[in-house]
C-alpha positions, -999 to 999 in steps of 0.1 A, spaced: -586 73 354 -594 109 357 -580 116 391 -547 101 374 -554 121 340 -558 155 364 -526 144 379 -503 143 343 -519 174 335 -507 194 371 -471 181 357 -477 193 322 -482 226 336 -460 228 362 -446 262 373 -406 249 366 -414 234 337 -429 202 325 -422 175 350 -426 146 321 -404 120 340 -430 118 371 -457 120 348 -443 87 324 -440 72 362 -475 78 374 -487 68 336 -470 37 340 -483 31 376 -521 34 364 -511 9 335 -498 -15 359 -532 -11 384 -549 -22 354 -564 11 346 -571 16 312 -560 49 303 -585 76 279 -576 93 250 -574 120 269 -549 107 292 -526 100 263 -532 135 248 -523 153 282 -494 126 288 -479 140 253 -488 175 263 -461 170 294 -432 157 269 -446 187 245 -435 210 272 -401 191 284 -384 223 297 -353 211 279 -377 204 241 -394 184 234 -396 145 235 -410 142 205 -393 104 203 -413 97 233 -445 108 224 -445 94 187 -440 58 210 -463 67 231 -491 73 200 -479 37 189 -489 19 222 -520 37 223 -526 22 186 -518 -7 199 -542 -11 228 -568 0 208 -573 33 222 -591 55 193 -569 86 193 -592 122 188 -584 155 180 -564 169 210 -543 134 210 -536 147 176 -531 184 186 -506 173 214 -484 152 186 -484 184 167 -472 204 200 -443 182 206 -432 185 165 -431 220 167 -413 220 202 -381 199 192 -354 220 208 -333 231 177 -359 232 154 -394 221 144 -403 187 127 -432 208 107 -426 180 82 -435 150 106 -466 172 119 -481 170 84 -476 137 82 -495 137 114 -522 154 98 -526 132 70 -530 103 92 -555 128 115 -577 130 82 -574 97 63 -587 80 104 -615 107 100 -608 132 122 -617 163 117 -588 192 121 -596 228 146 -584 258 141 -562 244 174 -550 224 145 -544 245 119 -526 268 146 -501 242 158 -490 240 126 -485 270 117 -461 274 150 -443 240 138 -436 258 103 -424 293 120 -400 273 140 -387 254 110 -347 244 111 -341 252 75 -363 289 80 -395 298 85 -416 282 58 -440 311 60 -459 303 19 -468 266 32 -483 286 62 -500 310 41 -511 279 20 -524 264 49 -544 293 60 -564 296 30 -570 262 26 -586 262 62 -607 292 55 -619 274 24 -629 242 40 -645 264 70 -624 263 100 -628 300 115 -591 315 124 -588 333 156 -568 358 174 -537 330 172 -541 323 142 -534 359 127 -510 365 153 -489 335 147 -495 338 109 -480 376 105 -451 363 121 -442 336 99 -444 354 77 -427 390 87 -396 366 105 -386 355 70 -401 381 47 -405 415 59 -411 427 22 -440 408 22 -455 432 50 -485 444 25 -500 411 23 -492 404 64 -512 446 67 -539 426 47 -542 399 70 -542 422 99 -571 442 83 -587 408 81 -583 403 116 -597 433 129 -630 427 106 -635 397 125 -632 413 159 -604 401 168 -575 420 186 -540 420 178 -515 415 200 -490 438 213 -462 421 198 -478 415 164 -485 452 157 -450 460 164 -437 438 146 -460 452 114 -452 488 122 -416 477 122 -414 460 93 -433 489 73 -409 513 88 -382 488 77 -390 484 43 -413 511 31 -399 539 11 -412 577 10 -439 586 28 -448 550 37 -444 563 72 -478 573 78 -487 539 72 -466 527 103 -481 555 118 -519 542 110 -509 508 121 -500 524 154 -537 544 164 -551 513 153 -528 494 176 -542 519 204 -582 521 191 -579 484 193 -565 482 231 -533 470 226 -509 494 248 -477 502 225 -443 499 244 -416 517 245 -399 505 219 -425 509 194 -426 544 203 -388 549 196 -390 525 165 -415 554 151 -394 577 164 -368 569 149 -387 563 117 -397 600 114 -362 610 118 -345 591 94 -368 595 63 -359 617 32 -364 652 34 -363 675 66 -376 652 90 -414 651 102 -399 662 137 -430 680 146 -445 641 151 -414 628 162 -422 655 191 -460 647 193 -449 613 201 -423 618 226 -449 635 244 -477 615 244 -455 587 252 -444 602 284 -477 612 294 -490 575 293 -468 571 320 -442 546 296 -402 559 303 -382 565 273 -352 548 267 -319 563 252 -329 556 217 -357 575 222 -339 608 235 -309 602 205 -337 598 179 -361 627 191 -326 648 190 -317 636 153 -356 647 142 -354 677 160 -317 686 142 -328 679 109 -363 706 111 -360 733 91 -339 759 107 -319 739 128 
């Protein structure tokens, strides 16, 4: 069984994509040896139609979870955390709704949820067809702080973005979280701390550009190598806001930007130009 379980899971991962169709075909060859697959064939069976490089087959896996009911296979927490996958991959649009109805079942059979868990849905309500449904996410995250699952790096990062995608305003309570997340030890990602500076610079009024510009040395103290377009974003930022410009950082920038070796991009020269045009003096 676990030669054949290391086998589904090569296809799951697959460098082309999930090849799901051979791995259904060597599941159903083991079946009819008269193997007796594991729960954690079933869970890495579901991971490969989670994948499905054209969405995924959810259909397919919900059957699958029936059989394995059926046979009397106990189903654990990554059988669970595979189900979830495969709702939140559905090619146009997440079934977040089906996934907690997944969880219910998950905690009424005993089964205790991980923060892989809590993460998976998270994803599934970010990916939501009607929009991300970023308060049940937020709802969700305090309720697993409460009952003691410990968030990690994902679980910030996936959580800013649900709720920055649909709610930039909301980008004080999504700095909060990320303050969180770095009293924890835990290091942002790149793309998580751009999209918090960019939705500050968006948003914030006044001088609320220097607190884009403290999100981005803590982006740096924390190891996370800004790109260029966060650079020009900031950029950008310093040029447009009221008054004369703060074009003497605009400059600061541009330099330092350059000699960490990333190239600027034609925003960044148009930008720099407009700070630079708008200093005091001409």
């Amino acid at each position: 069984v676990g030669m054949y379980t290391a086998l589904i899971r090569a296809m799951a991962m697959a460098a082309g994509g999930s090849e799901w169709k051979k791995a259904l075909q060597l599941f159903s060859k083991m079946v009819r040896s008269g193997m007796r697959p594991h729960a954690s064939t079933y869970s890495t069976l579901i991971d490969a139609l989670a994948l499905a490089a054209d969405g995924s087959q959810l259909k397919r896996a919900l059957q699958l979870y029936a059989e394995m009911l059926q046979t009397g296979v106990e189903p654990d927490v990554s059988v669970f955390n595979s189900l979830l996958c495969a709702c939140g991959n559905v090619s146009g649009g997440s079934e977040w709704e089906r996934a907690f109805e997944l969880l219910l079942e998950m905690e009424e059979g005993g089964i205790e949820p991980d923060v892989e868990t809590c993460n998976l849905l998270i994803t599934a309500l970010r990916k939501s067809r009607e929009g991300s449904q970023w308060e049940t996410a937020l709802r969700l995250f305090e309720e697993m702080v409460e009952e003691g699952i410990e968030p990690n790096r994902k679980t910030y990062n996936v959580l800013i973005d649900t709720m920055l995608s649909a709610e930039p305003m909301k980008w004080k309570r999504a700095l909060g979280l990320f303050g969180e997340m770095r009293e924890r030890g835990l290091q942002p990602e790149r793309e998580t701390s751009a999209l918090l500076i960019e939705a500050v610079i968006n948003v914030a009024h006044e001088s609320d550009w220097e607190t884009a510009l403290e999100m981005f040395e803590e982006m740096k103290l924390s190891g996370v190598e800004p790109s260029e377009e966060t650079y020009t974003r900031l950029i950008g930022a310093l040029a447009k806001f009221p008054g004369w410009g703060e074009w003497e950082i605009a400059v600061e920038l541009f330099d330092e930007m350059r000699d960490s070796g990333i190239k600027p991009i034609d925003a960044t020269y148009y930008w720099l130009i407009v700070a630079m045009t708008r200093a005091r003096g001409g």
